[in-house]
C-alpha positions as CSV (number, residue, x, y, z in Angstrom):
1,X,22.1,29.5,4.6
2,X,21.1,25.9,4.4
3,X,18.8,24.3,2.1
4,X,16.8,22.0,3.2
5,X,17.3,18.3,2.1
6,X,20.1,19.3,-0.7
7,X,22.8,19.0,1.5
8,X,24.3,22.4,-0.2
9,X,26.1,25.3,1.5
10,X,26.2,29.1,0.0
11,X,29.0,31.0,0.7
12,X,29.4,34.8,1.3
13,X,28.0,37.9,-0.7
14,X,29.3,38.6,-4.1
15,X,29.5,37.3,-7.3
16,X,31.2,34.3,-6.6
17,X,28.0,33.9,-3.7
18,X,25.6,34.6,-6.2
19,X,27.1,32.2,-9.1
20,X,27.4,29.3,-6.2
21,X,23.7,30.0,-5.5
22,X,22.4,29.7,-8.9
23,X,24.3,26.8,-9.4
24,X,22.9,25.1,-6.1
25,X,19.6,25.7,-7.6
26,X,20.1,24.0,-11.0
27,X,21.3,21.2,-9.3
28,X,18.4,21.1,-6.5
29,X,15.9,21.5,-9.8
30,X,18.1,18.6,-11.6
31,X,17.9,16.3,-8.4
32,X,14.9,16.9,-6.4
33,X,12.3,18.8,-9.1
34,X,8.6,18.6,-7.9
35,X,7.6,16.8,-11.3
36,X,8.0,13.2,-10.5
37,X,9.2,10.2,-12.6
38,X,6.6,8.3,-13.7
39,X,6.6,4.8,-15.3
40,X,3.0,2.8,-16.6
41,X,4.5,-0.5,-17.5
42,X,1.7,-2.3,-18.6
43,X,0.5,-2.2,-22.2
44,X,-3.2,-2.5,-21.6
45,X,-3.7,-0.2,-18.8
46,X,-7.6,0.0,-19.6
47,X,-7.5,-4.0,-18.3
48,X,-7.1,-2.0,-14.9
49,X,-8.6,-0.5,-12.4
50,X,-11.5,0.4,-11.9
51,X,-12.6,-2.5,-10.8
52,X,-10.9,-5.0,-9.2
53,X,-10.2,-4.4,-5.4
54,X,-6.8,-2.5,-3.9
55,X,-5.4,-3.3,-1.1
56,X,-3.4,0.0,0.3
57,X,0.0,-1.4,2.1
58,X,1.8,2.1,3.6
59,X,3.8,0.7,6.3
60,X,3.9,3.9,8.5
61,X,0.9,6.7,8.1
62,X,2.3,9.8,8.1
63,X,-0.4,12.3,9.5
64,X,-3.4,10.1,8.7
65,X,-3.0,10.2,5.2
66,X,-4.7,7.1,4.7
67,X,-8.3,8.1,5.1
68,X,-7.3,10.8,2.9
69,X,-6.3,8.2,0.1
70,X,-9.5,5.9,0.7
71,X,-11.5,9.1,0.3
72,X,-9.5,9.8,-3.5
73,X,-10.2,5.9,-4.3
74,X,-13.9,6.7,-3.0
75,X,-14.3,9.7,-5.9
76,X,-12.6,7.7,-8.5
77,X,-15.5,4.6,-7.8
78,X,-12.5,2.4,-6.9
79,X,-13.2,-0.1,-4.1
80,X,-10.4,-0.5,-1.4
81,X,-9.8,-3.8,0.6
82,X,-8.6,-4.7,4.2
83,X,-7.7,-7.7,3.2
84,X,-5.4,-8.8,0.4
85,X,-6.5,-11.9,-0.6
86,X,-9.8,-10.0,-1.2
87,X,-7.7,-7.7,-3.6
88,X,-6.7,-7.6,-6.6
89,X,-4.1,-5.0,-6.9
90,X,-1.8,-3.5,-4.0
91,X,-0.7,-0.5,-3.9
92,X,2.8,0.4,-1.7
93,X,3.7,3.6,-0.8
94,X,7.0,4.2,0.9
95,X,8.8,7.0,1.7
96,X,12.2,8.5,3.6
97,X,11.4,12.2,5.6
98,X,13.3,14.7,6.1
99,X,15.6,15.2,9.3
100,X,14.4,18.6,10.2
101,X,10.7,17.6,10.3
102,X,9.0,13.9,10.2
103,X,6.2,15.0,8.0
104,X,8.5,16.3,5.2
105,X,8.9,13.6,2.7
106,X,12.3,14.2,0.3
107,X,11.9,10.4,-1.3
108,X,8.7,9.3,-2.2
109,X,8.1,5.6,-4.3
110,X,4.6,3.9,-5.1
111,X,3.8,1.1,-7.5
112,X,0.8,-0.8,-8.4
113,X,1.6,-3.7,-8.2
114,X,-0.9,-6.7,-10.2
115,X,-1.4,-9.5,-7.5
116,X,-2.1,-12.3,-9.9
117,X,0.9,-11.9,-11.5
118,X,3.2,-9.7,-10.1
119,X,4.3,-7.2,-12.3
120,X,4.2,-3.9,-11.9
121,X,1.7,-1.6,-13.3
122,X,2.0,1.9,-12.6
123,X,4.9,3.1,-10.0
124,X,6.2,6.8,-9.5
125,X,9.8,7.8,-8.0
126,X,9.5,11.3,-6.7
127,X,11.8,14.1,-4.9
128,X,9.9,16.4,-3.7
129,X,11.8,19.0,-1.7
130,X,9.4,20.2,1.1
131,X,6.4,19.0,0.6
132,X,4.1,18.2,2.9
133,X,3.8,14.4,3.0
134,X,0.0,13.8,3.4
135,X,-0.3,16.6,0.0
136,X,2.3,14.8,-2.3
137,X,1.0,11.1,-1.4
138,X,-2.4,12.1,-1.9
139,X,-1.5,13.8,-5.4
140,X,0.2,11.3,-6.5
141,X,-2.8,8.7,-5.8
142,X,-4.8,11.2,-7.7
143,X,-2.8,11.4,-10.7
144,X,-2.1,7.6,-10.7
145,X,-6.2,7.3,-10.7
146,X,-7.1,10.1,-13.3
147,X,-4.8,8.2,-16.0
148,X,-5.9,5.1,-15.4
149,X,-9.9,6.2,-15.0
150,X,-9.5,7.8,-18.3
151,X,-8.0,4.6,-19.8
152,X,-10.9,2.9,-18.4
153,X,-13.2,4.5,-20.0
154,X,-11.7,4.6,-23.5
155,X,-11.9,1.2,-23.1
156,X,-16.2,1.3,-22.3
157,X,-17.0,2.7,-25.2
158,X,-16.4,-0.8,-27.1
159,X,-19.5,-2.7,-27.0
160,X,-19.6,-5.5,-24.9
161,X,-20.0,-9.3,-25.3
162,X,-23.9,-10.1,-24.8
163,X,-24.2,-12.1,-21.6
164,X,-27.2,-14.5,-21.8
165,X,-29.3,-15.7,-19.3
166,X,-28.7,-19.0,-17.5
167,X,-31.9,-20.9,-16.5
168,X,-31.4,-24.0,-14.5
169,X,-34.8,-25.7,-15.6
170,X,-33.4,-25.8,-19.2
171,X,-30.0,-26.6,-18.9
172,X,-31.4,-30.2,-16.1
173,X,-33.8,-30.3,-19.9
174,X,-30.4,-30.3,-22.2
175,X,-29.0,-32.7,-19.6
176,X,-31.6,-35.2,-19.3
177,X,-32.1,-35.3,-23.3
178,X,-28.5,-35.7,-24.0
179,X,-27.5,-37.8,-21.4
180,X,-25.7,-40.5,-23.2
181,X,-23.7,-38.3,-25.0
182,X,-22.5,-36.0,-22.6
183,X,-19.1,-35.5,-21.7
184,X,-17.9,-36.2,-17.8
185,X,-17.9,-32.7,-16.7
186,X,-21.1,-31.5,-18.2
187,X,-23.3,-30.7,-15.8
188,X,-24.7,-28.7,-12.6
189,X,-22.1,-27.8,-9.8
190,X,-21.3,-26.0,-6.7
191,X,-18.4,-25.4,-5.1
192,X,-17.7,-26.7,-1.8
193,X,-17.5,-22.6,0.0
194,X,-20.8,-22.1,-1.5
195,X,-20.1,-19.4,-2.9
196,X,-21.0,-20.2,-6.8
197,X,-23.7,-23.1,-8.6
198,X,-21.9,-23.1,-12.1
199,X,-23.6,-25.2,-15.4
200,X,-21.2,-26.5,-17.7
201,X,-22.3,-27.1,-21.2
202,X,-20.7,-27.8,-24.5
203,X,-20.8,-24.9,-26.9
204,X,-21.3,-26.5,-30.6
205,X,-19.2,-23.5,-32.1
206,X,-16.6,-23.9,-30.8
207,X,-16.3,-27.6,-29.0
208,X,-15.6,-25.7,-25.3
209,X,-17.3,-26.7,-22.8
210,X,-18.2,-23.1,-21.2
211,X,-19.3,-23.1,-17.0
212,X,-21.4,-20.3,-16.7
213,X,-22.5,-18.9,-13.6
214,X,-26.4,-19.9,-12.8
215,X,-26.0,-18.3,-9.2
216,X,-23.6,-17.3,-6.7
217,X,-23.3,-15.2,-3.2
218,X,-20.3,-13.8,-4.1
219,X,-19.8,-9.5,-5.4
220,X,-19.2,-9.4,-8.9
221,X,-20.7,-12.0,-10.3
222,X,-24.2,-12.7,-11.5
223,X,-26.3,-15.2,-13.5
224,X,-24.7,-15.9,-17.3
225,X,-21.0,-14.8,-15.9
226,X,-18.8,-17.1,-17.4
227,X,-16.6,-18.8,-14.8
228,X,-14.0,-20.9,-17.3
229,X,-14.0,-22.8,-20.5
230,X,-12.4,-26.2,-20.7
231,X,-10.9,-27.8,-23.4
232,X,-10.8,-31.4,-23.8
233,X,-7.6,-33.7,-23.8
234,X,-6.1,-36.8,-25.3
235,X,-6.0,-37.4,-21.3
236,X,-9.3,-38.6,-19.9
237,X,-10.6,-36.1,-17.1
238,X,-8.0,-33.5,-17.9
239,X,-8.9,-30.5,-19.5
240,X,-7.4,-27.3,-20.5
241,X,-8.7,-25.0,-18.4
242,X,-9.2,-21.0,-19.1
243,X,-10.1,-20.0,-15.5
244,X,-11.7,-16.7,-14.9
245,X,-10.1,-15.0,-11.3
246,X,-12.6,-12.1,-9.3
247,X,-12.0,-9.6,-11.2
248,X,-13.2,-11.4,-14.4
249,X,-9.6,-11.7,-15.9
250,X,-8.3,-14.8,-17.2
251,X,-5.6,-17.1,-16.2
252,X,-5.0,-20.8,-17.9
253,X,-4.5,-24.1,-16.0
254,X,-5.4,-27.7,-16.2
255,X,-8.2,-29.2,-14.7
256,X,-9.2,-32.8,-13.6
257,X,-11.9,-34.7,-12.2
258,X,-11.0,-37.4,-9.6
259,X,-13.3,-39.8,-10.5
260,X,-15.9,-39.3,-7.6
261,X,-17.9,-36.3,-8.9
262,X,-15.7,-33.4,-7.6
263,X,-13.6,-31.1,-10.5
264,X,-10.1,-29.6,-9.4
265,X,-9.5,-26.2,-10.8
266,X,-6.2,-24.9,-9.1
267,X,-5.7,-21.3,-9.3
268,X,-2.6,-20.0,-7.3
269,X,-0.7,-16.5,-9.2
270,X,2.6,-15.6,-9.1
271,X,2.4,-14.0,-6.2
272,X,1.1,-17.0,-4.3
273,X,-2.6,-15.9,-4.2
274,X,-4.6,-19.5,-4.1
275,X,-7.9,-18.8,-5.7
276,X,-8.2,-22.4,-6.9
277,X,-12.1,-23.7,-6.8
278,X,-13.2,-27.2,-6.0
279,X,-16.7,-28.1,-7.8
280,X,-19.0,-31.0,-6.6
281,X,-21.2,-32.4,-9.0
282,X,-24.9,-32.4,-7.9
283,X,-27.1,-32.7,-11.2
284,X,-27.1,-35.0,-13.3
285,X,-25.6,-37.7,-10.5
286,X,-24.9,-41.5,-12.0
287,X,-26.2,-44.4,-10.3
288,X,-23.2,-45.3,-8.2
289,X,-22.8,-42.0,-6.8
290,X,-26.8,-42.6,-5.4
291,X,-25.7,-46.0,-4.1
292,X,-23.1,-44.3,-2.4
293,X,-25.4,-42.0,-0.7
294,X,-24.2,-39.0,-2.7
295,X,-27.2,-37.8,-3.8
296,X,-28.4,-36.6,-0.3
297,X,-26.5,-32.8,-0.7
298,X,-28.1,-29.2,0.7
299,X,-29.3,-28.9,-2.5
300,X,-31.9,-31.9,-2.7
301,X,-33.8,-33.7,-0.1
302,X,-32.1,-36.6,1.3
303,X,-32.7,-40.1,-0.6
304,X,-35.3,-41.7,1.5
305,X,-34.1,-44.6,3.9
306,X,-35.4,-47.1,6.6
307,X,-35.8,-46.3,9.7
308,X,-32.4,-45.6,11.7
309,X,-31.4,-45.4,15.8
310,X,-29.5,-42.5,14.5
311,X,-32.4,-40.7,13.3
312,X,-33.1,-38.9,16.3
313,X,-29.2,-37.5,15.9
314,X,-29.8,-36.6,11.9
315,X,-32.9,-35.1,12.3
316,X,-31.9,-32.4,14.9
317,X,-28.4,-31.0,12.4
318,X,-29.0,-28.4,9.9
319,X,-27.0,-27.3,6.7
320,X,-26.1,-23.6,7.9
321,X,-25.3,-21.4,5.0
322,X,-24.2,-17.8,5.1
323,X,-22.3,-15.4,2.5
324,X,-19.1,-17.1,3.5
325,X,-19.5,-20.4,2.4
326,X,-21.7,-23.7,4.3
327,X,-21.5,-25.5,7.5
328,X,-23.7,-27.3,10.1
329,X,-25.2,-26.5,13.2
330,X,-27.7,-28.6,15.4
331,X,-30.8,-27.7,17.8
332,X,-29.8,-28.0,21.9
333,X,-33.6,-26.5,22.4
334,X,-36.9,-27.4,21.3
335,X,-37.3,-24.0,20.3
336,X,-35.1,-23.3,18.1
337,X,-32.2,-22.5,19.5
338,X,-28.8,-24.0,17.8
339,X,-25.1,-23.8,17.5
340,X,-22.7,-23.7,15.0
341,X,-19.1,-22.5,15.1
342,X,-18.5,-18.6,14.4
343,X,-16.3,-19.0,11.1
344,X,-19.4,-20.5,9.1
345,X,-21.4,-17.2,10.0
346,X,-18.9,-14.6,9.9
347,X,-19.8,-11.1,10.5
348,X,-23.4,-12.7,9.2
349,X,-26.6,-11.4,11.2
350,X,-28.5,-13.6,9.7
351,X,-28.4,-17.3,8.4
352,X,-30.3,-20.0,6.1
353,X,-30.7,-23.3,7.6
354,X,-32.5,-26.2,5.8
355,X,-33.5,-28.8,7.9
356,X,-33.6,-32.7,7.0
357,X,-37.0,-33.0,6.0
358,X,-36.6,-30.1,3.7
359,X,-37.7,-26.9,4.8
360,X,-35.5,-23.6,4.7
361,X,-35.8,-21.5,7.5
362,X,-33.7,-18.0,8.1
363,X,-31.7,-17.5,11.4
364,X,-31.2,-14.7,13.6
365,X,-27.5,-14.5,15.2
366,X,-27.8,-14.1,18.6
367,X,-24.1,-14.4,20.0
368,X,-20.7,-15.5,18.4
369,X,-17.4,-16.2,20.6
370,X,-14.1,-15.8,18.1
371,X,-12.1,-17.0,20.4
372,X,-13.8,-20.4,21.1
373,X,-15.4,-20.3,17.6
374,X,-18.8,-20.9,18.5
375,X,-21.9,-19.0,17.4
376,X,-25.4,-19.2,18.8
377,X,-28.9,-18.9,16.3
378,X,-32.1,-18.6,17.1
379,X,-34.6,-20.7,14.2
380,X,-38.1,-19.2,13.9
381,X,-40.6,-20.0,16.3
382,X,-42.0,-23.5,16.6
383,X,-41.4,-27.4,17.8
384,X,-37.8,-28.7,16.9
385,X,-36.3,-31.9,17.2
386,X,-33.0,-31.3,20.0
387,X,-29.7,-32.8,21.2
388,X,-28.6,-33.1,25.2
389,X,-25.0,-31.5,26.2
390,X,-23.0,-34.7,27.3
391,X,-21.3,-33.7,30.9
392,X,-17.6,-33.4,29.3
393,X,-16.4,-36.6,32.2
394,X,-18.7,-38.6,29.6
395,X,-15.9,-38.6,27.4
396,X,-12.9,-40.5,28.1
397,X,-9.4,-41.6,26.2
398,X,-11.3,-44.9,23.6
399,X,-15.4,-43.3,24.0
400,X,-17.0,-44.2,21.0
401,X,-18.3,-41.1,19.2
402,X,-20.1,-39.8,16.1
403,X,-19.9,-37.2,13.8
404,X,-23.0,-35.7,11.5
405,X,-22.5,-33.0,8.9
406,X,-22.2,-31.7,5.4
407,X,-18.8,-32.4,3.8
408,X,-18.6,-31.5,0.3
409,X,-22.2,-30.6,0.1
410,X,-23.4,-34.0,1.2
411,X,-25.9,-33.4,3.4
412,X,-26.4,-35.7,6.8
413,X,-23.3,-37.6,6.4
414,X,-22.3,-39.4,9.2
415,X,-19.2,-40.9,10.4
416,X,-17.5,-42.7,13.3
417,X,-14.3,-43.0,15.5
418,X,-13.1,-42.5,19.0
419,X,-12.4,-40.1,21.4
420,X,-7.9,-39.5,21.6
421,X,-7.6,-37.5,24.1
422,X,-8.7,-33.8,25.8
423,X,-6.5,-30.5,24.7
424,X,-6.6,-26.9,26.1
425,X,-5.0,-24.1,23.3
426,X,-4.9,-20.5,24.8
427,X,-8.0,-21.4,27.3
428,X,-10.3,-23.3,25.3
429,X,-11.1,-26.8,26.0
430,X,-11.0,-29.4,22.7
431,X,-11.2,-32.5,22.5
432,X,-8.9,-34.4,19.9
433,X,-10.9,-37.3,17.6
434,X,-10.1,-39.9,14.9
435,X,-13.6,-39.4,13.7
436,X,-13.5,-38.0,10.1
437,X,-14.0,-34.5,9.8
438,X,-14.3,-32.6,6.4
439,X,-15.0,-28.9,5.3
440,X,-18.9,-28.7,5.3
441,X,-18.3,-30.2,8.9
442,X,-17.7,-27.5,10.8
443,X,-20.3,-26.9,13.7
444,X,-22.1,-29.8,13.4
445,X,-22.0,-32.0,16.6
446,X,-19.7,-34.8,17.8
447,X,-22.0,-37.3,19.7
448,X,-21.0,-40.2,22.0
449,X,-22.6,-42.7,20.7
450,X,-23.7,-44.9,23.6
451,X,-26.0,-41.5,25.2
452,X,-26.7,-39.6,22.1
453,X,-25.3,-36.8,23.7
454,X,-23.4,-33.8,22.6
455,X,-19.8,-33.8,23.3
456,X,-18.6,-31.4,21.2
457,X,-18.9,-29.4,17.9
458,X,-16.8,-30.2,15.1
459,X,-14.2,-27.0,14.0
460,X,-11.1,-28.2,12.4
461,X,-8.8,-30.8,10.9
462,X,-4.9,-31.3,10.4
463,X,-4.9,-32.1,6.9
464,X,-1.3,-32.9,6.8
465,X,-2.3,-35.6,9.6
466,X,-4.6,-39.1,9.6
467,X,-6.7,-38.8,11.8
468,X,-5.9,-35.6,13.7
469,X,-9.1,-33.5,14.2
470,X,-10.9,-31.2,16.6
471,X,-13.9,-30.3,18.4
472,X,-14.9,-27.6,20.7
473,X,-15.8,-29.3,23.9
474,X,-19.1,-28.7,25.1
475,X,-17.7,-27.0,28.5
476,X,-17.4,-24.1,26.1
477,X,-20.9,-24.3,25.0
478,X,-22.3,-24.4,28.3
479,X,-19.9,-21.2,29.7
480,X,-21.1,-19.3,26.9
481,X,-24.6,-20.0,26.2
482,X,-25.7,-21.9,29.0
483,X,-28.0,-19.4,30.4
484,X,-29.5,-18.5,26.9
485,X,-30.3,-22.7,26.5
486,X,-31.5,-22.9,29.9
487,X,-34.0,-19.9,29.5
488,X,-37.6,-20.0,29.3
């Protein structure tokens, strides 16, 4: 007789059988028992989940087990993630089957494994002799979430802090009344996704200055969250920084301003997760950052100017802002429809666009091309200012051309530089540019300046380059949504 997965032999009938048989059995109960080992290494389990995000890495799925698991998360109110820099835990499950049959498992590991720092949190080593794989991976997810529910909520019966409400109207009040005796980071700011518009202000308690959350787009997070505290340094613009990640747990850096109204916080865990968050200061703004044209950012009208030959151009680009951060698009039709490129709209059906003079207007989605990364939108009904397509031969090696977006929340910015030359990637036409292209940038339009028309839309930029960005010619445009733009 053979038992499976121990590897032992009996031998005949007798006593001597019978001894060898009992003795196979203590050993298969000493080395493959049903119980499995199970180590929690974290102290503070009841900082765990529930709540942050798990992303579920099993590198082979053995009977479509994994819906199974997602269903056990799904009792246990525990959110799972396809993505893992959406997560904040991962889970891996591995596993070595049997010979006789595939979906026998007789090694089983898993750990919960914390993504911002690394370590460990909960892992099992099991032996299971004969069990079905599917059952013990599923019981063992089960078990893993019962202890660490109940942890959980132990932990909820302590009374939590008070959150207080964040108004914007009174915190612009505290600004302007102070406003010699504020410190440089105190202030209104958003950051340049768009996901969050944070206040900073000093708490007199305790000398922190605390950035609380006035709104933000983003799950999780809600007016009077606070988003870090900053402590002040014998260094001027550097500031000790306790930095609050997604899922509300702290992490401490250093922070710094560079001088031109934007606050660095970098944020990148042990386990290389970069959820660093740039800030742009919109409220209160000093002088030389209106001189500068700064003021002129989604978030306020434009500063009034005289009149422009590039006003045409302006006044037809919009600030496009969906739930995954901000971009530009411009009008091709009177009316209404406009293009943008697909990664500012995501999986978006819908958009807000806010036009120069002001208004804010919602957006229906009415085609998206991944591959070319362009999206079409379709503005309300009504009379819109619109750019031409430029025949792509308009544009040659040294043709002047334009750029109008909104880098860094700065709304209608527009810069300058030439044509370099005309690349196809994987079938899609771009055209190379010196002309300065930013995040904020993406989808607005690249203009030859001697026509006024459209050449292009701005997409990306080689950061590690000068001068090396990209634009989706408008030969992509017109094979995608030429028959849309051309319809009555």
């Amino acid at each position: 007789m053979y038992l499976r997965g121990t590897g032992i032999f009996s031998c005949k009938k007798g006593f001597k059988n019978t001894f060898a048989i009992l003795l196979s059995l203590l050993l298969l109960a000493a080395l493959c028992g049903c119980a499995p080992y199970i180590s929690v290494r974290h102290e503070n389990i009841e900082n765990f989940i529930p709540g942050g995000k798990v992303y579920l890495f099993l590198p082979t799925d053995p009977a479509m087990v994994t819906p199974k698991i997602e269903k056990v998360f799904s009792q246990h109110s525990v959110a799972l993630t396809a993505s893992k820099l959406d997560a904040s835990y991962e889970l891996r499950v591995s596993y070595q089957t049997g010979r006789s049959h595939i979906d026998e498992i007789v090694y089983l590991s898993m750990d919960l494994c914390d993504l911002y720092d690394g370590r460990v949190i909960y892992s099992v080593r099991s032996r299971p002799n004969s069990w079905r794989s599917k059952k013990v991976i599923v019981k063992l997810v089960t078990d893993m979430l019962v202890t660490l529910t109940e942890s959980k909520e132990k932990a909820a019966k302590i009374p939590a802090g008070e959150i207080k409400a964040v108004k914007e109207e009174e915190l612009k009040k505290y600004y302007d009344e102070n406003s010699e005796d504020l410190d440089k980071i105190e202030g209104i700011w958003v950051d340049l996704r768009g996901n969050h518009r944070i206040g900073i202000k000093k708490d007199p308690s305790t000398g922190l200055l605390v950035a609380t959350v006035i709104s933000s787009i983003k799950a999780g997070w809600k007016n009077g969250d606070i988003k870090a505290e900053f402590e002040v340094s014998n260094s001027p613009g550097i500031y000790a920084t306790k930095y609050f990640l997604p899922d509300k747990r702290a992490t401490n850096t250093t922070s710094m301003t560079t001088g031109n109204g934007v606050l660095e916080i970098p944020a990148v865990t042990a386990s290389g997760q970069d959820y660093s968050m740039t800030l742009h200061k919109v409220y209160p703004v000093r002088d030389r950052f209106r001189r500068m044209g700064e003021k002129g950012t989604v978030d306020d009208a434009p500063v009034p100017s005289a009149p422009s030959k590039y006003d045409d151009f302006m006044d037809a680009v919009v600030a496009v802002r969906s739930r995954f951060g901000l971009g530009t698009g411009f009008f091709l039709t009177r009316e209404g429809l406009l293009v943008t490129n697909e990664h500012v709209i995501s999986t978006d059906k819908t958009v807000s666009l806010k036009l120069r003079d002001g208004r804010v207007l919602i957006g229906e989605v009415l085609s998206k091309d991944m591959d070319a990364d362009l999206a079409l939108i379709r503005a309300p009904k009504g009379a819109y200012p619109w750019l031409t397509l430029a025949d792509p031969v308009e544009g040659t090696e040294g043709t002047e051309v334009i750029a109008i977006g909104t880098p860094a929340f700065l709304g209608w910015s527009f810069s300058r530089g030439i044509l370099s030359g005309q690349r196809i990637s994987e079938g899609i036409n771009y055209l190379q540019t010196d002309t300065t292209i930013n995040p904020g940038n993406s989808g607005g339009p690249l203009i030859v300046e001697a026509t006024g028309k459209v050449l292009g839309v701005n997409t990306l930029s080689m950061s590690r380059y000068d001068g090396l960005n990209f634009a989706v010619s408008s030969r992509e445009i017109e094979r995608l949504f030429g028959a849309a733009l051309r319809a009555p």
